[in-house]
Each structure stands twice: as C-alpha cells, then as structure tokens.
C-alpha positions as CSV (number, residue, x, y, z in Angstrom):
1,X,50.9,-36.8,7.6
2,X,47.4,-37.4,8.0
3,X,47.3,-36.2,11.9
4,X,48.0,-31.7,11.0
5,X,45.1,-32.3,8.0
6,X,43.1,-33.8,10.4
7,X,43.8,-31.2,13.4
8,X,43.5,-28.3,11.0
9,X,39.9,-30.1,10.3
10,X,39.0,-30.3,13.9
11,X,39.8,-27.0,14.3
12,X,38.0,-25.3,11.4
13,X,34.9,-26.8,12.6
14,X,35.4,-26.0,16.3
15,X,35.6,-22.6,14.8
16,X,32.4,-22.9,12.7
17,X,30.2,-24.1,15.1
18,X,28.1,-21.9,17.5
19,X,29.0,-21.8,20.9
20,X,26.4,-22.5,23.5
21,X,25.8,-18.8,25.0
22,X,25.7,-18.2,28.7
23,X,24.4,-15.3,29.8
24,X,27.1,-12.8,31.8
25,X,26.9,-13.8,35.5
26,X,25.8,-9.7,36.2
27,X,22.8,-10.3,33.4
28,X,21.9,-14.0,35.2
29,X,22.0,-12.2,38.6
30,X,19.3,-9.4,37.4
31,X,17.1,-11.8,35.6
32,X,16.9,-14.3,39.0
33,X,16.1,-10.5,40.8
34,X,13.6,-10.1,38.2
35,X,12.0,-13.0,38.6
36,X,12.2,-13.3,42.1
37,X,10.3,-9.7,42.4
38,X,7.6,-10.4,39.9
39,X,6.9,-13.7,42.1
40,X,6.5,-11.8,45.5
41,X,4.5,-8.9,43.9
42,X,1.9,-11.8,42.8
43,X,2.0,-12.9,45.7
44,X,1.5,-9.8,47.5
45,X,-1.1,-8.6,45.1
46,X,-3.2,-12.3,45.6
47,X,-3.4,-11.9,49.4
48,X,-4.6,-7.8,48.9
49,X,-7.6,-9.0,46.9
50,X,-8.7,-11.8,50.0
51,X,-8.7,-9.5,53.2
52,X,-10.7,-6.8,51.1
53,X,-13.1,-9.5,50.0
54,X,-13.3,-10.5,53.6
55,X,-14.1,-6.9,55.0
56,X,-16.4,-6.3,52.4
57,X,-18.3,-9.3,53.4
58,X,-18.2,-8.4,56.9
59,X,-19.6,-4.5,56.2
60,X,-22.2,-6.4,54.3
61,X,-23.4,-8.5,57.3
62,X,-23.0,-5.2,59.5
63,X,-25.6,-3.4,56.9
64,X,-27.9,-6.5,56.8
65,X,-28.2,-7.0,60.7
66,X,-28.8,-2.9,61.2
67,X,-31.9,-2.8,58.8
C-alpha cells in the first residue's frame, strides 16, 4: 500500500523539477562555429597589426638614413 503513494510521489516531483537543458545538437554545432570564427579573426587581426608595425619601422629607418 505504501509502494503506488510513494511512486505517485516520485513521480510528481520528477515532474516538478527542472530539467537540466541541453542545447539542440544544430544550436551546439553553430555556437562551437561561432566561437571557433571569432578566435581565428583575433588571431588574424593580432598578426595584421605586427607586420604593419614592422614596415612602418622599416620606412622609418629608410627616411632617417636618406636625410
């Protein structure tokens, strides 16, 4: 007697409790694309800023030695 009154607990808080959410395997496979695009961008966009410092430096040394 005391096993359905205890099942029927069991089940009414399964019920009530929130489910951990995973995220869609489509809308986990665009956020890792996300991700992995916003990472190579940065990394693209730190190695622009060296080589232009680099040939700025070396116009600089080309001005200095003409005058």
């Amino acid at each position: 007697m005391r096993t359905p009154l205890f099942m029927a607990a069991l089940f009414t808080i399964a019920k009530t409790q929130k489910q951990p959410k995973c995220p869609p395997t489509d809308e986990w496979i665009k956020m890792m694309w996300y991700i992995y695009t916003m990472e190579y961008y940065s990394a693209i966009k730190k190695n622009e800023i060296m080589p232009s410092v680099a040939s700025w430096m070396d116009l600089e040394t080309l001005i200095v030695s003409e005058v």
